[in-house]
C-alpha positions as CSV (number, residue, x, y, z in Angstrom):
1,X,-80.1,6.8,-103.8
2,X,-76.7,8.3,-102.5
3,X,-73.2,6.3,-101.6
4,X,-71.7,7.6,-98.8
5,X,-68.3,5.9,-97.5
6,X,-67.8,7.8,-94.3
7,X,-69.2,6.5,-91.2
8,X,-72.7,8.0,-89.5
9,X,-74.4,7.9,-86.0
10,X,-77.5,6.9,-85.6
11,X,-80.7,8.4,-86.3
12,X,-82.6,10.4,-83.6
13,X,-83.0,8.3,-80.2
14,X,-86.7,7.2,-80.2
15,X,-89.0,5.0,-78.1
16,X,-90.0,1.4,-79.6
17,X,-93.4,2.8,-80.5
18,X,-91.8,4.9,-82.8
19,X,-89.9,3.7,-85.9
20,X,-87.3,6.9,-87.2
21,X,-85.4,4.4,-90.5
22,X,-85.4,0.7,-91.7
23,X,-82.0,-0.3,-91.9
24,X,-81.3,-3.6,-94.3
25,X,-77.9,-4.7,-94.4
26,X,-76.9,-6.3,-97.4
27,X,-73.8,-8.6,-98.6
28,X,-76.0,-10.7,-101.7
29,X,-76.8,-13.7,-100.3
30,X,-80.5,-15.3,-100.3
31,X,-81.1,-14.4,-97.5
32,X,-79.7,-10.6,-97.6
33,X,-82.0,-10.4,-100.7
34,X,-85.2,-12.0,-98.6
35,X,-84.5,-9.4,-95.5
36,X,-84.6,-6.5,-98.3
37,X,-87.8,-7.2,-100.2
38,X,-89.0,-7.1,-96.1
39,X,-87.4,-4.1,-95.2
40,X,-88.3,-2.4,-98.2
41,X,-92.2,-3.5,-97.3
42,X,-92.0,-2.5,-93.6
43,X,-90.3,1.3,-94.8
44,X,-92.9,2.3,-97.3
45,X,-96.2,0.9,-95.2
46,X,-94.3,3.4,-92.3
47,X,-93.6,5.6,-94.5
48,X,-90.0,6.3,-93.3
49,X,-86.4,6.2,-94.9
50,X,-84.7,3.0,-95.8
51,X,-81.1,3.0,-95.7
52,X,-79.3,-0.5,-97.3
53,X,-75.6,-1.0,-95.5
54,X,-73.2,-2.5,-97.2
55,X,-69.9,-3.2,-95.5
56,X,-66.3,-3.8,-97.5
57,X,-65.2,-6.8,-95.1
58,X,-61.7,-5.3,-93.8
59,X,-61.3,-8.7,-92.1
60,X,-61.4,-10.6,-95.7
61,X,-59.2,-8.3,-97.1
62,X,-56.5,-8.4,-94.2
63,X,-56.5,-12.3,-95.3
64,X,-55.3,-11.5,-98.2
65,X,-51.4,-10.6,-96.8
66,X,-50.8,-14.0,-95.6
67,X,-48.8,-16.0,-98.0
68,X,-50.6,-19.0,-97.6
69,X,-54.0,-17.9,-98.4
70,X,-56.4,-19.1,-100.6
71,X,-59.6,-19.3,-101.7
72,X,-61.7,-22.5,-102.5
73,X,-64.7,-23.1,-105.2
74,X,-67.6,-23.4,-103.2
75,X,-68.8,-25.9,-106.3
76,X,-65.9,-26.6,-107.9
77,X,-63.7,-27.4,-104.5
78,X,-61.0,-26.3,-106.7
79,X,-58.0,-23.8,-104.6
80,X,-56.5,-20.9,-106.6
81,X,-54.1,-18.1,-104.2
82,X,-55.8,-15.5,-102.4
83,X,-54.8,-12.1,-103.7
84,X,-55.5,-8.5,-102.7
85,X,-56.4,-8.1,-105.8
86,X,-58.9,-11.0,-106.8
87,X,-60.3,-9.8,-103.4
88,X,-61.0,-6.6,-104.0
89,X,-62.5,-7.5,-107.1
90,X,-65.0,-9.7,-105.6
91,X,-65.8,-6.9,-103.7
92,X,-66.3,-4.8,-106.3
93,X,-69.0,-7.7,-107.8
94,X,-71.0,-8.2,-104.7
95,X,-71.5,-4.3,-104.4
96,X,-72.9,-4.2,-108.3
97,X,-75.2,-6.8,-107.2
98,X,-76.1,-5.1,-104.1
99,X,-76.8,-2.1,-106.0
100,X,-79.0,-4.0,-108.9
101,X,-80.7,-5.6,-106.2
102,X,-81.2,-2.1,-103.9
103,X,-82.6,-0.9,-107.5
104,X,-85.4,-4.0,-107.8
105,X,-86.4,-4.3,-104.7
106,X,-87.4,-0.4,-104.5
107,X,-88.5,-0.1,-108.0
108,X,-92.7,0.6,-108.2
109,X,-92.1,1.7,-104.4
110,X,-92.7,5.9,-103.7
111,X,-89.7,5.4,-100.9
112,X,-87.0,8.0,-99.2
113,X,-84.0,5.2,-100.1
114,X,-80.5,5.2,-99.9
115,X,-76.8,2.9,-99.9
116,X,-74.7,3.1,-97.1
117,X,-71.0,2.2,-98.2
118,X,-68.2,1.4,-96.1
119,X,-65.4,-0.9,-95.4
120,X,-64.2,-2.1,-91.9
121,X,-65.4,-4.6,-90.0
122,X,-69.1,-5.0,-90.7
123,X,-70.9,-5.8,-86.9
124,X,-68.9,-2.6,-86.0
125,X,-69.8,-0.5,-88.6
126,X,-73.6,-1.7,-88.5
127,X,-73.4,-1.0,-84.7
128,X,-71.7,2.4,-85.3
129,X,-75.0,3.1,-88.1
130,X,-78.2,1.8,-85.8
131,X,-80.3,4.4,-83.8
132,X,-82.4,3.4,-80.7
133,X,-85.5,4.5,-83.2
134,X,-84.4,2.3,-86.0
135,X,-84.9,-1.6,-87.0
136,X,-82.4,-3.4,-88.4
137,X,-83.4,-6.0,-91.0
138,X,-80.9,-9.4,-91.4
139,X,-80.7,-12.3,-93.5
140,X,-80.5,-15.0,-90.2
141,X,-77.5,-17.3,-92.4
142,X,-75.9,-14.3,-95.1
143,X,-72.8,-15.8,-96.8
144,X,-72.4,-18.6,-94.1
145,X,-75.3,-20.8,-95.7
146,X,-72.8,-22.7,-98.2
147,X,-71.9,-24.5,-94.8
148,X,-74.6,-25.5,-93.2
149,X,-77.9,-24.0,-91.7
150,X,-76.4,-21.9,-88.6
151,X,-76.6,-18.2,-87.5
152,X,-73.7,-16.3,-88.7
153,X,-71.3,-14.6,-86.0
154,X,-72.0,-11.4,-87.5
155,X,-75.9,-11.3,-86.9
156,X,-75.3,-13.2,-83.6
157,X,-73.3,-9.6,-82.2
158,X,-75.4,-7.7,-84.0
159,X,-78.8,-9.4,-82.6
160,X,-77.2,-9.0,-78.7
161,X,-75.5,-5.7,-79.0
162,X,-78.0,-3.4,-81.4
163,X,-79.4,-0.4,-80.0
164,X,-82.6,-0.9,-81.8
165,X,-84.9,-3.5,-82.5
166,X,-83.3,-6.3,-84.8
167,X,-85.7,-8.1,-87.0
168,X,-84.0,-11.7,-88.3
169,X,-85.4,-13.0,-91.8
170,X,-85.3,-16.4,-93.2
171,X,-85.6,-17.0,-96.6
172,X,-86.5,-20.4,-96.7
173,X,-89.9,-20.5,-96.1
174,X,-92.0,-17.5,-97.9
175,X,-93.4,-15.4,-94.8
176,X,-97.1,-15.6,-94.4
177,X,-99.1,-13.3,-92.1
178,X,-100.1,-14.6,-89.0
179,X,-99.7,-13.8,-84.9
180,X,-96.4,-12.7,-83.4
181,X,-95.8,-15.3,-80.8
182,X,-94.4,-13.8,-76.9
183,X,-92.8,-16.4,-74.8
184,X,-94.6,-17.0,-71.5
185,X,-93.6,-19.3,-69.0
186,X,-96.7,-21.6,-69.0
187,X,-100.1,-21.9,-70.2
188,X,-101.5,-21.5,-66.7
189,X,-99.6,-18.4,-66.3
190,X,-102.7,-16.3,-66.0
191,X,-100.7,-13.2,-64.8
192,X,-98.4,-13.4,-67.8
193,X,-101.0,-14.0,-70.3
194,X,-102.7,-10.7,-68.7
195,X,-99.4,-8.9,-69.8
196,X,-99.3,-9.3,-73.4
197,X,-96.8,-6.6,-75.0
198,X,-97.8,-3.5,-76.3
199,X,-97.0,-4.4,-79.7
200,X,-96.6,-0.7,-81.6
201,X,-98.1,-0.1,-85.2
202,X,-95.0,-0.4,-87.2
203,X,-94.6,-4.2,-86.0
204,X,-98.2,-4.6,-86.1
205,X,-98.2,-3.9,-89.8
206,X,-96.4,-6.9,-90.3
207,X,-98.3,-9.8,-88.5
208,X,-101.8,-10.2,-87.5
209,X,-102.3,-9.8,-83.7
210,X,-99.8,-11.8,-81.0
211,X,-100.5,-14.4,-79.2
212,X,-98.7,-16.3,-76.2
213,X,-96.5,-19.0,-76.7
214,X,-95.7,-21.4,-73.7
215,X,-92.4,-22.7,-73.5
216,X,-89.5,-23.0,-70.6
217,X,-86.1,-24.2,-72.5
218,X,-85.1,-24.3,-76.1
219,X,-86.4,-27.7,-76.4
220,X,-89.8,-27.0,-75.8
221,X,-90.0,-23.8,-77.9
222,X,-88.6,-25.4,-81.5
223,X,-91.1,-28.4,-80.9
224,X,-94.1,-25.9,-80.8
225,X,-92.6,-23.9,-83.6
226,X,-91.8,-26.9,-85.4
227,X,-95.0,-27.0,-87.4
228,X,-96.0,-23.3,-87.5
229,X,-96.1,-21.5,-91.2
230,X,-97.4,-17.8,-90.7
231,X,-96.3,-15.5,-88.5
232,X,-93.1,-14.0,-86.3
233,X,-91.4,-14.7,-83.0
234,X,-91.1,-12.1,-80.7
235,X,-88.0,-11.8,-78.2
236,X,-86.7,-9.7,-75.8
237,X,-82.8,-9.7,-75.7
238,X,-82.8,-11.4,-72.0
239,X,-84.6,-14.1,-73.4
240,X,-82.5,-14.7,-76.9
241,X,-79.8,-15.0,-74.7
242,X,-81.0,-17.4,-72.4
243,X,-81.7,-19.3,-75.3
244,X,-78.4,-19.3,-77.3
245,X,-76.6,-20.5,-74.2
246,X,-79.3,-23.6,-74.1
247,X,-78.8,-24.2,-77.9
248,X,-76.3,-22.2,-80.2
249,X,-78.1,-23.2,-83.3
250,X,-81.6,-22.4,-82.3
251,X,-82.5,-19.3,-83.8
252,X,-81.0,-20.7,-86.9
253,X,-83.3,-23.6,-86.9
254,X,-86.6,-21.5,-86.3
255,X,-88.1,-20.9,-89.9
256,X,-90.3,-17.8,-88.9
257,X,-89.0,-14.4,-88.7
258,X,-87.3,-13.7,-85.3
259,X,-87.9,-9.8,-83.7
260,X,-85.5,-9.3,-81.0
261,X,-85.8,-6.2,-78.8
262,X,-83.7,-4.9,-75.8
């Protein structure tokens, strides 16, 4: 496992059958911690490199120079001034837990690993890190959770501007094999049943088969989801979009795993 602070391109430009790295990128939350334990699966059953990102928030830290700053217990609801240095300590903490987790979650694992440090703003620099070949592993909520179940801004640009596949964890229901559902546009939609996906190995290791999911509007698609327990969605960008702009909060909503793909 290596730290490395300066910036990298992506891997090697790849088509979706192929999977080059697993990226994971972590900042200690549940959910962060639930999208590694599946990142660190999909890597060693491919047999590729992982590579766990973690970002020093440049945008916290520039909160730090206003005078009027400050920081609120998230239990407590206490206030206490928002310092530079308090800051940069916290930082400090969430990257030894990143690395004690990194260390767990690959531990029994024969797996090609490394950490990715770097501070700036942390869509840009996961942006600046993805590869065409690679898929990149989120917790859907990260550090937003504490208020309230919605998908954070980061994994919202990084879900519509990746160059790579983005798979979206949630960590609150455990993840239990089953199909990977493709939207179609009706259940008499013969010609779209006909043109199931191609669905390449490395996803296929995760779920068992797909199947066809009928549903028209936002609406419609959480009430069918609304009971299911196994399996994944599967999304093309076109259509995760087309869905935000029906219902922001969506995607948060949806318990399964989410794998959107350009």
């Amino acid at each position: 496992m290596t730290n490395d602070d300066a910036p990298q391109g992506g891997g090697p430009q790849a088509p979706l059958s192929e999977l080059v790295r697993v990226l994971a990128l972590l900042d200690a939350s549940r959910h962060s911690l639930a999208a590694l334990a599946a990142a660190v699966n999909l890597a060693s059953q491919r047999h590729v490199e992982l590579v766990a990102l973690y970002v020093e928030d440049l945008d916290l830290l520039s909160c730090a120079a206003f005078p009027f700053s400050c920081e609120i217990g998230a239990q407590s609801g206490l206030t206490r001034p928002l310092t530079h240095d308090s800051l940069e300590s916290s930082i400090a903490h969430q990257l030894q837990r990143v690395q004690q987790a990194l260390a767990a979650a690959v531990a029994g694992h024969d797996l090609c690993h490394r950490l990715e440090v770097s501070r700036g703003r942390i869509a840009a620099e996961a942006l600046g890190k993805a590869g065409p070949g690679d898929v990149l592993v989120l917790g859907k909520v990260g550090t937003s959770e504490r208020w309230g179940k919605r998908l954070g801004s980061t994994s919202r640009r990084l879900i519509l501007e990746a160059p790579c596949s983005v798979l979206l964890w949630d960590e609150t229901h455990p993840f239990r094999r089953g199909p990977l559902r493709w939207l179609i546009a009706s259940e008499d939609d013969q010609m779209q049943e006909a043109a199931a996906p191609s669905i390449p190995a490395w996803l296929a290791s995760l779920f068992d088969g797909a199947a066809p999911l009928p549903a028209r509007h936002a609406g419609e698609l959480e009430n069918k989801l609304a009971s299911a327990d196994a399996g994944g969605l599967l999304l093309h960008r076109s259509e995760l979009e087309n869905l935000l702009k029906e219902d922001e909060s969506l995607i948060a909503r949806v318990s399964l795993p989410i794998l959107v793909i350009p």
